[in-house]
KEMI-53850 format. One record per residue (C-alpha): residue number from 1; residue in one letter; chain; x, y, z. Coordinates in Angstrom, 2 decimals, decimal comma. Layout:
# residues N
<node NUM; "A"; "A"; <X; Y; Z>>
...
This chain:
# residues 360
<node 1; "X"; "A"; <156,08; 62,43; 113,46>>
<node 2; "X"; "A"; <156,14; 65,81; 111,89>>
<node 3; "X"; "A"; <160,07; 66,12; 109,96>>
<node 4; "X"; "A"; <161,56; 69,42; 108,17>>
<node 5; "X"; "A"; <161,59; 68,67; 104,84>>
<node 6; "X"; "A"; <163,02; 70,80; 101,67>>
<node 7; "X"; "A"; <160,46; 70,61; 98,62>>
<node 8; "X"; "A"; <161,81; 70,88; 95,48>>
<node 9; "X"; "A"; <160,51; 70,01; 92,00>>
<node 10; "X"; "A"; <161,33; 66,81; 91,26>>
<node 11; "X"; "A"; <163,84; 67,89; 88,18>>
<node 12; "X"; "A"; <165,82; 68,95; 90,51>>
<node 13; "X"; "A"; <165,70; 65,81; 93,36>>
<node 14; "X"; "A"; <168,58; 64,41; 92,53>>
<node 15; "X"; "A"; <171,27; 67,77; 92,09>>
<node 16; "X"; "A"; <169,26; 68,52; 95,45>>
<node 17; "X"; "A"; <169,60; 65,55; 97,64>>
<node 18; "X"; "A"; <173,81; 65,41; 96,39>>
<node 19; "X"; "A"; <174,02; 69,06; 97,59>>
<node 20; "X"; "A"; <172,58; 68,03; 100,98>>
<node 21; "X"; "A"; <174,75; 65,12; 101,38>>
<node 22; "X"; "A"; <177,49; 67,66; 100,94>>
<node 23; "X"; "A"; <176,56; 69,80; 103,64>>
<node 24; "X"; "A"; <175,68; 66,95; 105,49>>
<node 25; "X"; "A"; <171,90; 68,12; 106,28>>
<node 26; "X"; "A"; <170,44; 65,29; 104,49>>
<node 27; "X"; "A"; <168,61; 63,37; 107,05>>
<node 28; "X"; "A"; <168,84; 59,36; 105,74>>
<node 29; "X"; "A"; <166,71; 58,01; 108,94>>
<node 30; "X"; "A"; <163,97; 59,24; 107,21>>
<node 31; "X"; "A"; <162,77; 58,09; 103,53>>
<node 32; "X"; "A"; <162,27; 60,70; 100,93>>
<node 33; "X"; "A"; <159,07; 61,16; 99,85>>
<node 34; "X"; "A"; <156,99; 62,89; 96,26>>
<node 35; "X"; "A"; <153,61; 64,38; 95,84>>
<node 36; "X"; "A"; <152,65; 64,56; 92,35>>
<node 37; "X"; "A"; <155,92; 66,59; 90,76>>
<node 38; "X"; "A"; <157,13; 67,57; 94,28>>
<node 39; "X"; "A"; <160,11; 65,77; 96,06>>
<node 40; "X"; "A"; <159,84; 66,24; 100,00>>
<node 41; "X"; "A"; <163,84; 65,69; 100,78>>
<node 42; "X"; "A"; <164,24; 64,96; 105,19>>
<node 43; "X"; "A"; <167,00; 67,43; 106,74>>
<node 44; "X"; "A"; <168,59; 66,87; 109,83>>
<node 45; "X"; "A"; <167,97; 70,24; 111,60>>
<node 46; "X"; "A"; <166,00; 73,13; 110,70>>
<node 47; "X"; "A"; <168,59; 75,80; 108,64>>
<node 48; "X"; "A"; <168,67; 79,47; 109,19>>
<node 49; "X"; "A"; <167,91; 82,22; 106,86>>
<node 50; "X"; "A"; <171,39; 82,44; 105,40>>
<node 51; "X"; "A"; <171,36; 79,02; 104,43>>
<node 52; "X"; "A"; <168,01; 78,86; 102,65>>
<node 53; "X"; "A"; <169,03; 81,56; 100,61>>
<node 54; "X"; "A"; <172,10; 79,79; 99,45>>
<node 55; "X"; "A"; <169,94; 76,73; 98,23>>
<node 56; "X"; "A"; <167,33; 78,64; 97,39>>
<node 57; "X"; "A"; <170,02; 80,44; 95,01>>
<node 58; "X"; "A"; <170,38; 76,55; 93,15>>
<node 59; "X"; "A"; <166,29; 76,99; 92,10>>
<node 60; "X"; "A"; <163,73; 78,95; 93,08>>
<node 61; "X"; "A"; <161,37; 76,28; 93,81>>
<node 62; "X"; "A"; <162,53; 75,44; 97,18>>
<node 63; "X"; "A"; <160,99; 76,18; 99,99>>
<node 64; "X"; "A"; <160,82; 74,34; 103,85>>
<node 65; "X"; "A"; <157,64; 72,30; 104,64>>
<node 66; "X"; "A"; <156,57; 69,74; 107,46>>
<node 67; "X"; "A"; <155,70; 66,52; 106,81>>
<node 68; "X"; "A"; <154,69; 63,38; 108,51>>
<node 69; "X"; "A"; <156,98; 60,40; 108,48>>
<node 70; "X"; "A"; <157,66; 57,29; 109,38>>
<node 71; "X"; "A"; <161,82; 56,72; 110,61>>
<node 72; "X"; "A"; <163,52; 54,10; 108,59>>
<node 73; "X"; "A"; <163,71; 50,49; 109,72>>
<node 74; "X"; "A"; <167,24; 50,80; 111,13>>
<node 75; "X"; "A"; <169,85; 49,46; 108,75>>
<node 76; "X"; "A"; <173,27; 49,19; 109,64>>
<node 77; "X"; "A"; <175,20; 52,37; 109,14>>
<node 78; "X"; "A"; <179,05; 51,35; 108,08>>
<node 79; "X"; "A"; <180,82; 48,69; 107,59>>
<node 80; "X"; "A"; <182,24; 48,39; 110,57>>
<node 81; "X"; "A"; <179,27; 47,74; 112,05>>
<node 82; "X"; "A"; <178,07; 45,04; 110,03>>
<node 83; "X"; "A"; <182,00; 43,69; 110,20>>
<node 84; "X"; "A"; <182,86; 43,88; 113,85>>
<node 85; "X"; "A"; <181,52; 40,19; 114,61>>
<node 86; "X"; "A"; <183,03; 38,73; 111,19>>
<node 87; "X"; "A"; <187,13; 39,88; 111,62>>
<node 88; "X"; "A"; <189,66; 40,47; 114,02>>
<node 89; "X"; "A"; <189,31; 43,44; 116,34>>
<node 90; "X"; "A"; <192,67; 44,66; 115,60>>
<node 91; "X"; "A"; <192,00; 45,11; 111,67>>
<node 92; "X"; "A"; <188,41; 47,46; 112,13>>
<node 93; "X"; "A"; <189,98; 50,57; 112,06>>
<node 94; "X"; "A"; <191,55; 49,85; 108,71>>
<node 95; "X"; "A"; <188,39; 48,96; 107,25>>
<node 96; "X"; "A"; <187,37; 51,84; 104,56>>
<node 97; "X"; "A"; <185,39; 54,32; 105,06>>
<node 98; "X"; "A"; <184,31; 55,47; 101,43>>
<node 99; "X"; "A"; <184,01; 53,42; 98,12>>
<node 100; "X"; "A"; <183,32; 54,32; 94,75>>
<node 101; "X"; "A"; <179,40; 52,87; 93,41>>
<node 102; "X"; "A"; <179,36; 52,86; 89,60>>
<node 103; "X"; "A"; <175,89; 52,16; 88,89>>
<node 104; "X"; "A"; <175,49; 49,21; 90,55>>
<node 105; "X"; "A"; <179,01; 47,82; 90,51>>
<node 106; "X"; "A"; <181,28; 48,92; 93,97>>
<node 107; "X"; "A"; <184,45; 49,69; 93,79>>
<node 108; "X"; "A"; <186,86; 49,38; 97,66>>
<node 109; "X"; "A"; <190,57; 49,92; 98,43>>
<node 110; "X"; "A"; <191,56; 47,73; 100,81>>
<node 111; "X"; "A"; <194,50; 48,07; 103,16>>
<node 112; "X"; "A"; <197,03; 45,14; 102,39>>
<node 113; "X"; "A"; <196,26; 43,81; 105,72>>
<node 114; "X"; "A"; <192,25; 43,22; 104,75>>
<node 115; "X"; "A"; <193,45; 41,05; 101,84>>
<node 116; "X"; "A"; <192,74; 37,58; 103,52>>
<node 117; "X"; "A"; <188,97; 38,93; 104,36>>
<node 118; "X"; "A"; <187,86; 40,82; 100,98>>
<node 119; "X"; "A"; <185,12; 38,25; 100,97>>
<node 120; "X"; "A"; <183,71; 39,33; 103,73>>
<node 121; "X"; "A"; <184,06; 42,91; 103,25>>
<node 122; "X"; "A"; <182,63; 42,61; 99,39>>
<node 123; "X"; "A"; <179,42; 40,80; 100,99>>
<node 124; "X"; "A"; <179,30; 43,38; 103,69>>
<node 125; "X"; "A"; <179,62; 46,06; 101,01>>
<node 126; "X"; "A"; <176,58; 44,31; 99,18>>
<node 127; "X"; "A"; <174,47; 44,57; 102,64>>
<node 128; "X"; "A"; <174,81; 47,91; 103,07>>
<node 129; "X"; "A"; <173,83; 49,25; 99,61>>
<node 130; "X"; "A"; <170,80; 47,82; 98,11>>
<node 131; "X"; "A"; <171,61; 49,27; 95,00>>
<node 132; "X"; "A"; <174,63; 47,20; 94,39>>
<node 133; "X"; "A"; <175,28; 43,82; 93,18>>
<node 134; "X"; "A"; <178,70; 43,67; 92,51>>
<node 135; "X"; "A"; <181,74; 44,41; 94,17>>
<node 136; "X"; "A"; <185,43; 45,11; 93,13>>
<node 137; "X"; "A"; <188,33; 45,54; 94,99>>
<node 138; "X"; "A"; <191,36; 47,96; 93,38>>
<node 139; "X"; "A"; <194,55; 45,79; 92,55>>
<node 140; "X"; "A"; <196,87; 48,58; 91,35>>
<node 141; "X"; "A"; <196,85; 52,39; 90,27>>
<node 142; "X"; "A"; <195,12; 54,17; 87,53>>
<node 143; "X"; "A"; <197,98; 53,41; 84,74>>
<node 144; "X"; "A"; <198,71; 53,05; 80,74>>
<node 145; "X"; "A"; <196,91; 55,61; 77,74>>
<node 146; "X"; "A"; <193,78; 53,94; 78,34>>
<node 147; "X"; "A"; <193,89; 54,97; 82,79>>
<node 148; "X"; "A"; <192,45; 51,67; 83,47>>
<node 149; "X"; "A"; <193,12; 50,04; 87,35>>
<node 150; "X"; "A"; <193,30; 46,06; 87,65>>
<node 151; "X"; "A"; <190,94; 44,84; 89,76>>
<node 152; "X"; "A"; <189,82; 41,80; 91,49>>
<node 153; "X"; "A"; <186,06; 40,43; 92,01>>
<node 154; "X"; "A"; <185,07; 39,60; 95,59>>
<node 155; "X"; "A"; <181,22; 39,78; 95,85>>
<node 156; "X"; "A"; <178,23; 39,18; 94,04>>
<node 157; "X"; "A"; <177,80; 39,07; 90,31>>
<node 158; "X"; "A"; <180,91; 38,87; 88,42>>
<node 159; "X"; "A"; <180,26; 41,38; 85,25>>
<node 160; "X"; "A"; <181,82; 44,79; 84,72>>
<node 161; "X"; "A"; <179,44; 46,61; 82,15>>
<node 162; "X"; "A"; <176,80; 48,75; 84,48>>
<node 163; "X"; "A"; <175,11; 51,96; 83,11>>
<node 164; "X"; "A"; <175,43; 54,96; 85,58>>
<node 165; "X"; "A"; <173,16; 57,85; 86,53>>
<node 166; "X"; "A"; <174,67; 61,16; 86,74>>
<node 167; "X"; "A"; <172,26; 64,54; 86,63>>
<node 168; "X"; "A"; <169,35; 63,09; 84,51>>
<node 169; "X"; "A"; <171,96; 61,02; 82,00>>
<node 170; "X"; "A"; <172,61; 57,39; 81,47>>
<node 171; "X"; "A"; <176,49; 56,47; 81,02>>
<node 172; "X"; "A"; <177,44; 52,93; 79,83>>
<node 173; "X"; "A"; <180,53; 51,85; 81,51>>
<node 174; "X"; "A"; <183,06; 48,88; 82,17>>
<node 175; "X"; "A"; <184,62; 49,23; 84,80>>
<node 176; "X"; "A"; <187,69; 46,67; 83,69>>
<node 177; "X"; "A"; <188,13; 48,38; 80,63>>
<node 178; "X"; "A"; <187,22; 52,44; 81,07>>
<node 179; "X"; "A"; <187,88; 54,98; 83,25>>
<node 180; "X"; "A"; <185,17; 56,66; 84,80>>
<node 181; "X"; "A"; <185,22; 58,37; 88,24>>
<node 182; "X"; "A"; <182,00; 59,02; 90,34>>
<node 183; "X"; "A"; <183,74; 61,77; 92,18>>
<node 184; "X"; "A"; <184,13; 64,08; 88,81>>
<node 185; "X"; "A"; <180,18; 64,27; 89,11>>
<node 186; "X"; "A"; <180,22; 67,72; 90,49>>
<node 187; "X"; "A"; <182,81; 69,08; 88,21>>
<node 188; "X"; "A"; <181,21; 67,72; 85,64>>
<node 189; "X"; "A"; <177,78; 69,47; 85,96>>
<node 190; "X"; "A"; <180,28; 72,73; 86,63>>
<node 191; "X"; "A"; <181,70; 72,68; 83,32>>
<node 192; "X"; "A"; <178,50; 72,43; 81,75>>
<node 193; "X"; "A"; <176,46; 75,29; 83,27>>
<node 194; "X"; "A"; <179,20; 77,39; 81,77>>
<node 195; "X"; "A"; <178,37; 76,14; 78,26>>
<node 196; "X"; "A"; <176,44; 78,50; 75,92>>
<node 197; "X"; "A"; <174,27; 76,99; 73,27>>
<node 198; "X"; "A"; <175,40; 76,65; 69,80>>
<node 199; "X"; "A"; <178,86; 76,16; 70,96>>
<node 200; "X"; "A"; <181,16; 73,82; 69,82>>
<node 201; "X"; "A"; <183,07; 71,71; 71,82>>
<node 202; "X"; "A"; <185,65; 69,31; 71,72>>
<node 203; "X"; "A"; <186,55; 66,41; 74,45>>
<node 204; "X"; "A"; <190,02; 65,53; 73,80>>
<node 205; "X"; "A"; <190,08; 62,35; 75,90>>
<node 206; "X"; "A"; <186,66; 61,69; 76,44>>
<node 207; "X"; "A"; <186,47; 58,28; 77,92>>
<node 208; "X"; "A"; <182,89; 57,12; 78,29>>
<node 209; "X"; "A"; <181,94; 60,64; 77,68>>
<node 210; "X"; "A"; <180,48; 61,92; 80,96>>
<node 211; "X"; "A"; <181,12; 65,61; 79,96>>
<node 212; "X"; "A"; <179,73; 65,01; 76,41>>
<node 213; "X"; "A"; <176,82; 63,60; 77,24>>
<node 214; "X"; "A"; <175,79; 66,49; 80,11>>
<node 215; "X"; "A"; <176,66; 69,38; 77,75>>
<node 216; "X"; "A"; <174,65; 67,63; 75,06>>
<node 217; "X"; "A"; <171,40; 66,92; 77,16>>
<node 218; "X"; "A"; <171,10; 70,50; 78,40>>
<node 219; "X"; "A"; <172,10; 72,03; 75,61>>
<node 220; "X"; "A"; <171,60; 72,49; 71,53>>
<node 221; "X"; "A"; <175,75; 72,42; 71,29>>
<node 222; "X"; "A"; <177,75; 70,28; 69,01>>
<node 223; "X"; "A"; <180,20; 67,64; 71,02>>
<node 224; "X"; "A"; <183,22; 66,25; 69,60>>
<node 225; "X"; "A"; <184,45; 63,38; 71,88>>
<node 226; "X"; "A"; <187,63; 61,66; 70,85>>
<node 227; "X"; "A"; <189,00; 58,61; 72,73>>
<node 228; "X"; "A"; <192,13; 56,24; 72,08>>
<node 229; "X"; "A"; <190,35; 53,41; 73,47>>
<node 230; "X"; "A"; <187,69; 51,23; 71,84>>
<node 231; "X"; "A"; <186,21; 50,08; 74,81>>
<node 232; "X"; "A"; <185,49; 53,72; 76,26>>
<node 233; "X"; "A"; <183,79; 54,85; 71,89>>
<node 234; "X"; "A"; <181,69; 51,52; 72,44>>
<node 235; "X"; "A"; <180,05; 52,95; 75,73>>
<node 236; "X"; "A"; <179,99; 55,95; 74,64>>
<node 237; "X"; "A"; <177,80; 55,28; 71,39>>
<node 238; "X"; "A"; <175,34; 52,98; 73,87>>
<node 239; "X"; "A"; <175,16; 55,81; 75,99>>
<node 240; "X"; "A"; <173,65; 57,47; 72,97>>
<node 241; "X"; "A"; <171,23; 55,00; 72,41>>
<node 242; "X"; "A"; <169,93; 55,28; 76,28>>
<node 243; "X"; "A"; <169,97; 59,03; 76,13>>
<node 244; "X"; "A"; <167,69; 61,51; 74,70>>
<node 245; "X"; "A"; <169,89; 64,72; 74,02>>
<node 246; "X"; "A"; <168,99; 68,37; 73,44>>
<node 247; "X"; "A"; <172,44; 68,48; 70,89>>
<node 248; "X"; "A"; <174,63; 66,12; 68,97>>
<node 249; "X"; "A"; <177,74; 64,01; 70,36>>
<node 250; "X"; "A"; <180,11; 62,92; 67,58>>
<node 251; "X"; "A"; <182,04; 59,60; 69,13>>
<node 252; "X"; "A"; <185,84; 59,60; 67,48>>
<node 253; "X"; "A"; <188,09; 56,73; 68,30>>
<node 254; "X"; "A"; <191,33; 58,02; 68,05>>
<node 255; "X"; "A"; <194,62; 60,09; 68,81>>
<node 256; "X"; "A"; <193,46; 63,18; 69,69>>
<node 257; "X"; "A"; <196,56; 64,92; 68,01>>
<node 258; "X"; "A"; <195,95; 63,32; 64,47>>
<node 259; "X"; "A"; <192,35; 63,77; 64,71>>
<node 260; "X"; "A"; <192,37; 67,33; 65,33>>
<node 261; "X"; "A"; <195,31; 67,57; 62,97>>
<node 262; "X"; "A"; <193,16; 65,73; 59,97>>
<node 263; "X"; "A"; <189,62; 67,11; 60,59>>
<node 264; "X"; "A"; <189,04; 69,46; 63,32>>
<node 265; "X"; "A"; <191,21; 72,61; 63,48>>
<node 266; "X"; "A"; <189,88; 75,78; 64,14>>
<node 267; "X"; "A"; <186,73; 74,53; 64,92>>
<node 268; "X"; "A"; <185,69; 75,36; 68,58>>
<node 269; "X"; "A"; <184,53; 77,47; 71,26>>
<node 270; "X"; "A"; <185,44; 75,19; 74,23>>
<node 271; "X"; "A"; <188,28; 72,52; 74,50>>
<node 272; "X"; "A"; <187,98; 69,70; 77,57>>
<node 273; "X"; "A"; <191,28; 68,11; 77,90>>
<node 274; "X"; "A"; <190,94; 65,63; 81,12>>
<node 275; "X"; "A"; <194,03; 64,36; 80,66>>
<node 276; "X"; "A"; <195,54; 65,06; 84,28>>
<node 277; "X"; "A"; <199,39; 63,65; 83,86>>
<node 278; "X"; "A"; <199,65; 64,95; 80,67>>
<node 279; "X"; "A"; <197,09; 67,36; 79,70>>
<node 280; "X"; "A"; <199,88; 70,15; 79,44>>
<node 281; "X"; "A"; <201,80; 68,21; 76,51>>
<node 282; "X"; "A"; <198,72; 68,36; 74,10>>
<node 283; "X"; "A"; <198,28; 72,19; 74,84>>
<node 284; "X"; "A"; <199,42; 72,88; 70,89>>
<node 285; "X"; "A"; <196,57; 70,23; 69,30>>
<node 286; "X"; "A"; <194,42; 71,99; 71,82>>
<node 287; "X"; "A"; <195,45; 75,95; 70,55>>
<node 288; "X"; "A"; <195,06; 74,43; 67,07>>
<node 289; "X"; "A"; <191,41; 72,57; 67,37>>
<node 290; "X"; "A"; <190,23; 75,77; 69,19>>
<node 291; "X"; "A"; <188,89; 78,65; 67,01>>
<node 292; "X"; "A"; <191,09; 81,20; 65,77>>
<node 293; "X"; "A"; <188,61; 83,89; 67,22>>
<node 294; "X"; "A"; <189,41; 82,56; 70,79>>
<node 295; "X"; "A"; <188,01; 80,10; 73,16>>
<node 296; "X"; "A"; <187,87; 78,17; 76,28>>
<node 297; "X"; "A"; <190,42; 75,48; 77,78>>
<node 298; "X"; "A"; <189,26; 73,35; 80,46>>
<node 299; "X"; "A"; <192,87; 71,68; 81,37>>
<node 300; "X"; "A"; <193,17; 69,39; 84,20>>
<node 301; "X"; "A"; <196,56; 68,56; 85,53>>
<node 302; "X"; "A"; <197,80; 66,70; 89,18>>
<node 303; "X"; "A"; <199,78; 69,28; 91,59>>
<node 304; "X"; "A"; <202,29; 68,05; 94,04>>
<node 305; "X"; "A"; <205,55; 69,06; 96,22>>
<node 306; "X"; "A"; <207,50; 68,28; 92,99>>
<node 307; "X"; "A"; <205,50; 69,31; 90,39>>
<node 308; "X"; "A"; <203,52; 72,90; 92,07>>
<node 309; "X"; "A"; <200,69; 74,65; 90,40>>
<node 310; "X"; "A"; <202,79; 77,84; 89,66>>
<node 311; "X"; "A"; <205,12; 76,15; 87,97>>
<node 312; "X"; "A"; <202,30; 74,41; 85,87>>
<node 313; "X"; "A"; <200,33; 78,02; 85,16>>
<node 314; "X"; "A"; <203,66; 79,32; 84,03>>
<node 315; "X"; "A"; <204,03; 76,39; 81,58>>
<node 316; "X"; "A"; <200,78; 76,88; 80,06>>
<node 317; "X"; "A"; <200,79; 80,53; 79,76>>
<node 318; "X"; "A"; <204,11; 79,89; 78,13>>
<node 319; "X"; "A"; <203,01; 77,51; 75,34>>
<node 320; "X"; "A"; <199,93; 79,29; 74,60>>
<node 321; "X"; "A"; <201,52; 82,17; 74,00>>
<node 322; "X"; "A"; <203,22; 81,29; 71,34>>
<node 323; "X"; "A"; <200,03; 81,19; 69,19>>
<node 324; "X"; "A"; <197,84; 83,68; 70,71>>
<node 325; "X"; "A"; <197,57; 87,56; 71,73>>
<node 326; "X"; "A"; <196,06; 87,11; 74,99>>
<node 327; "X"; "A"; <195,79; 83,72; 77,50>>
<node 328; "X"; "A"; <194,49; 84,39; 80,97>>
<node 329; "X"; "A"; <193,32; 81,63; 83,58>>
<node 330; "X"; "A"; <190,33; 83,39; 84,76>>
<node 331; "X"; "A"; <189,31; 80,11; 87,75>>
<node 332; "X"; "A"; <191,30; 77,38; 89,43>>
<node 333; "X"; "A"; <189,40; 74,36; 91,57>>
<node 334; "X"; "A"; <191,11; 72,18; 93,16>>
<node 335; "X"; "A"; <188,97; 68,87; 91,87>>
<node 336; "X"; "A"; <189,92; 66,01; 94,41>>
<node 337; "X"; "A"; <192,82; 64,69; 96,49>>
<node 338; "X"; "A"; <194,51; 62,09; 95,14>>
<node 339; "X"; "A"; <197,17; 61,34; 97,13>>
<node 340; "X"; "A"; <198,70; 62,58; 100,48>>
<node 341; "X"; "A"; <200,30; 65,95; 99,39>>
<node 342; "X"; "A"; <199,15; 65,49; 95,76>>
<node 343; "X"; "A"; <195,43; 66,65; 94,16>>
<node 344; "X"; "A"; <193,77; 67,15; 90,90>>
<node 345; "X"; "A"; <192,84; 70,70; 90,17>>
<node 346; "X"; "A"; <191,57; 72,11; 87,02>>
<node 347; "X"; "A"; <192,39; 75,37; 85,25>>
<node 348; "X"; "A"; <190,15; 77,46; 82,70>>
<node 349; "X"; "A"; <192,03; 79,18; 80,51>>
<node 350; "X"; "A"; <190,55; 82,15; 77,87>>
<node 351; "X"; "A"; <192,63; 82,49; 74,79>>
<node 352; "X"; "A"; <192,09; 85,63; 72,74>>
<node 353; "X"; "A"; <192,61; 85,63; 68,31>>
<node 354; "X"; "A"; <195,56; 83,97; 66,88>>
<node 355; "X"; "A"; <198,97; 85,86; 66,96>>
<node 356; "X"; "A"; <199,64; 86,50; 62,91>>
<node 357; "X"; "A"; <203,40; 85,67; 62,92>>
<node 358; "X"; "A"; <204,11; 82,88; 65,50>>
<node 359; "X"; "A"; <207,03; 82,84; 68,23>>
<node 360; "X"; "A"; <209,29; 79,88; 68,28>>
């Protein structure tokens, strides 16, 4: 049958087809489909004007076409679905809606409740995505310096080291022994578009080194990425092996404070510090990495009833001031929810020259 489909060059198929999940238009009963460099992506309804604009505004090259396809042998949908013949009635509605794929390892929260049928659930899990072929279940909250989450194994193969796609790149990770979120994707690719070439930028706790790796494929810059754990430098240099990059990433394992301290003051345009519970203590290695000319602070930090994001702005503009003329936080996004009442949000911060006599 004829279908609506978005054509798009096929650079662009894969920041495409996440932007149509988001606005839920991407049609998955229908496969997508490519013609030489073109990507034919299925939507669910036909979009108005307005709304073509506003993609089209992402890359020129997209326009609407008809195509003929074929619907999708019907898969299940959910787990629920595939579940509701394998456990109790009563414990379906606390089976999870959304999990977290790193490359091909899944990651589930399970209510307390599910426990006894994680087996289940992990095979389930393993049905429904092709792509995966393991499965994890969290056994604890994000905790220590290094942000790592026990976990325990309850499908398919039992390894934790997966490489992950994320716009174009290839990031090495282990899942037992890094952090690395899926749902910092879009922020990720945010950060970058704002990133000039021939900057230089430091990642003060760069983990695997999603944001190094980004900045460094679209652009000639210079990336320092510092890390305290080994685990997180060891991906991070295979990632650099997979990738082929426009600039140059410089792994560092290390505290960030010493390392800036010993080798890297005054040295760059743009500071990351994804640090969110305590980004706001390492504001002065931050001020003194960053050059003396001014430059960019991308701070994350965690709002919540007892900690509020006014307070927080306050704090920074109250540090920073002590060592430069002008500090203004010129965007805040809230990143993701966290918890109920609690969410990650990010602040970008400009900082003008150097004061010359410093407040204390």
């Amino acid at each position: 049958m004829k279908k609506v489909c978005i054509q798009v060059e096929r650079s662009f198929g894969e920041k495409l087809r996440l932007l149509l999940i988001d606005l839920d238009l991407l049609d998955s009963d229908y496969p997508i489909t490519s013609e030489g460099q073109k990507l034919f992506l299925p939507i669910r309804f036909t979009i108005d004007d307005s709304m073509l604009s506003r993609l089209q505004r992402q890359t020129t090259s997209l326009t609407l076409v008809q195509r003929e396809l074929t619907p999708q042998k019907h898969r299940p949908t959910n787990l629920t679905e595939i579940l509701q013949d394998h456990i109790p009635a009563q414990f379906l509605p606390k089976i999870p809606h959304s999990l977290d794929v790193i490359g091909d390892i899944a990651i589930v929260e399970l209510d307390e409740e599910l426990t006894p049928f994680a087996q289940e659930i992990g095979q389930a899990i393993l049905l429904l995505h092709n792509n995966v072929v393991a499965v994890y279940s969290k056994a604890g909250n994000i905790a220590g310096p290094h942000r790592l989450r026990a976990l325990n194994h309850i499908a398919g193969e039992l390894r934790t080291h997966t490489v992950h796609v994320e716009y174009g790149i290839r990031i090495a990770v282990d899942v037992a022994n890094t952090y690395f979120s899926p749902r910092l994707s879009t922020e990720h690719n945010r950060v970058v578009e704002l990133i000039q070439p021939g900057e230089m930028i430091l990642d003060m706790f760069a983990g695997v080194g999603p944001f190094a790796l980004l900045a460094a494929k679209r652009q000639p810059v210079t990336v320092y990425a510092i890390d305290i754990n080994e685990h997180a430098i060891k991906c991070l240099k295979k990632s650099l092996e997979l990738n082929q990059l426009a600039g140059e990433v410089i792994p560092i394992l290390g505290d960030c404070r010493q390392v800036v301290e010993e080798q890297l003051s005054g040295q760059f345009d743009r500071v990351i510090m994804n640090l969110p519970h305590e980004s706001i203590q390492f504001l002065d290695t931050a001020n003194a990495a960053a050059n003396p000319a001014g430059a960019i602070i991308h701070l994350y930090t965690i709002t919540s009833e007892d900690n509020p994001l006014e307070k927080q702005k306050n704090q920074i503009i109250t540090v920073l001031s002590r060592f430069r003329k002008a500090i203004s936080i010129v965007n805040i996004r809230q990143v993701k929810q966290t918890a109920p009442y609690e969410a990650q949000v990010v602040l970008d911060v400009q900082i003008e020259g150097t004061k010359t006599t410093m407040t204390t």
